[in-house]
N, C-alpha and C positions, 0 to 999 in steps of 0.2 A: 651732516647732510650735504654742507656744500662741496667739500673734501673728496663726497664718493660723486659728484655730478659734474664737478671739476673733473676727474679722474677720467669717469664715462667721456667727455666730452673729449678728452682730448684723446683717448683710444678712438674715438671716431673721428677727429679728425684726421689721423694717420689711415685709419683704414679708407675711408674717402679720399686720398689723394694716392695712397694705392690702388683702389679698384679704377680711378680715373686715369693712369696714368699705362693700366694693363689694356683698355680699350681701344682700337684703331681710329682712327681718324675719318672725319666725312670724306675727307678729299681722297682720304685713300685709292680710291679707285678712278681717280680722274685721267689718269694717263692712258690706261685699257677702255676709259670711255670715249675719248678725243678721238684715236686714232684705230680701237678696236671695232671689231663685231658684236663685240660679247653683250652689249649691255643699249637699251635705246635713250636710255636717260642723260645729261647732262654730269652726273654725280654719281650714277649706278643706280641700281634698281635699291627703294628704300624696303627694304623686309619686314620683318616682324621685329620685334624687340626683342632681341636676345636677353641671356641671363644676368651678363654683366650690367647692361639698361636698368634692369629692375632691380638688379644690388645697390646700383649708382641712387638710383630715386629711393629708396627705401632709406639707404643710410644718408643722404641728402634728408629726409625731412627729419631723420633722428637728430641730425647735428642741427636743425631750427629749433626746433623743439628745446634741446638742451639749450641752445642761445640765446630763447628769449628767457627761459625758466632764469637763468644765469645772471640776465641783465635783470629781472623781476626782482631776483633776491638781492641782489645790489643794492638796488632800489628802496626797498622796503628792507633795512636790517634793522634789527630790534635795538632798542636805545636803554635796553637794562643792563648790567654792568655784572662782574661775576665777586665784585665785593664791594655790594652795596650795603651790606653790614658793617663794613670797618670804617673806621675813625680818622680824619688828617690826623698826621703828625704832630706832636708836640710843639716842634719847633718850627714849623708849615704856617703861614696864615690865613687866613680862608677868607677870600677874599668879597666883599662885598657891594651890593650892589647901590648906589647912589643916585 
């Protein structure tokens, strides 16, 4: 389980620093704002949210989601053993408590 959440988690964090890294910038349009016509804003006219916006927040809460699951299982890993039927060693001494 932790193996495939590992996995997930880190294909999302490659695909999140792609989709962030495909998106333009706020300032982008600061220089046609300064000195153009085009636009009455400060920074440009703010739009709607494009498609990239909502791929960015979509796989943003997927990679919280996976992080905290990540840090929970950490947290709580189980304290059984996968040979807790076998024996010390013979020549092992098991040590006691005092």
């Amino acid at each position: 389980m932790t193996s495939i959440l590992v996995t997930i988690h880190v294909a999302v964090c490659i695909f999140l620093i792609l989709v962030v890294l495909l998106q333009t910038g706020k300032g982008a349009e600061m220089g046609v704002s300064m000195g153009g016509a085009g636009s009455q804003a400060l920074f440009g006219a703010a739009g709607p949210a494009n498609i990239l916006t909502k791929i960015t927040t979509a796989v943003a809460i997927i990679f919280m989601i996976t992080s905290l699951t990540l840090a929970y299982m950490s947290g709580h890993q189980s304290q059984s053993s996968v040979m807790k039927d076998a024996s010390a060693p013979a020549g092992q001494q098991v040590p006691t408590a005092e």
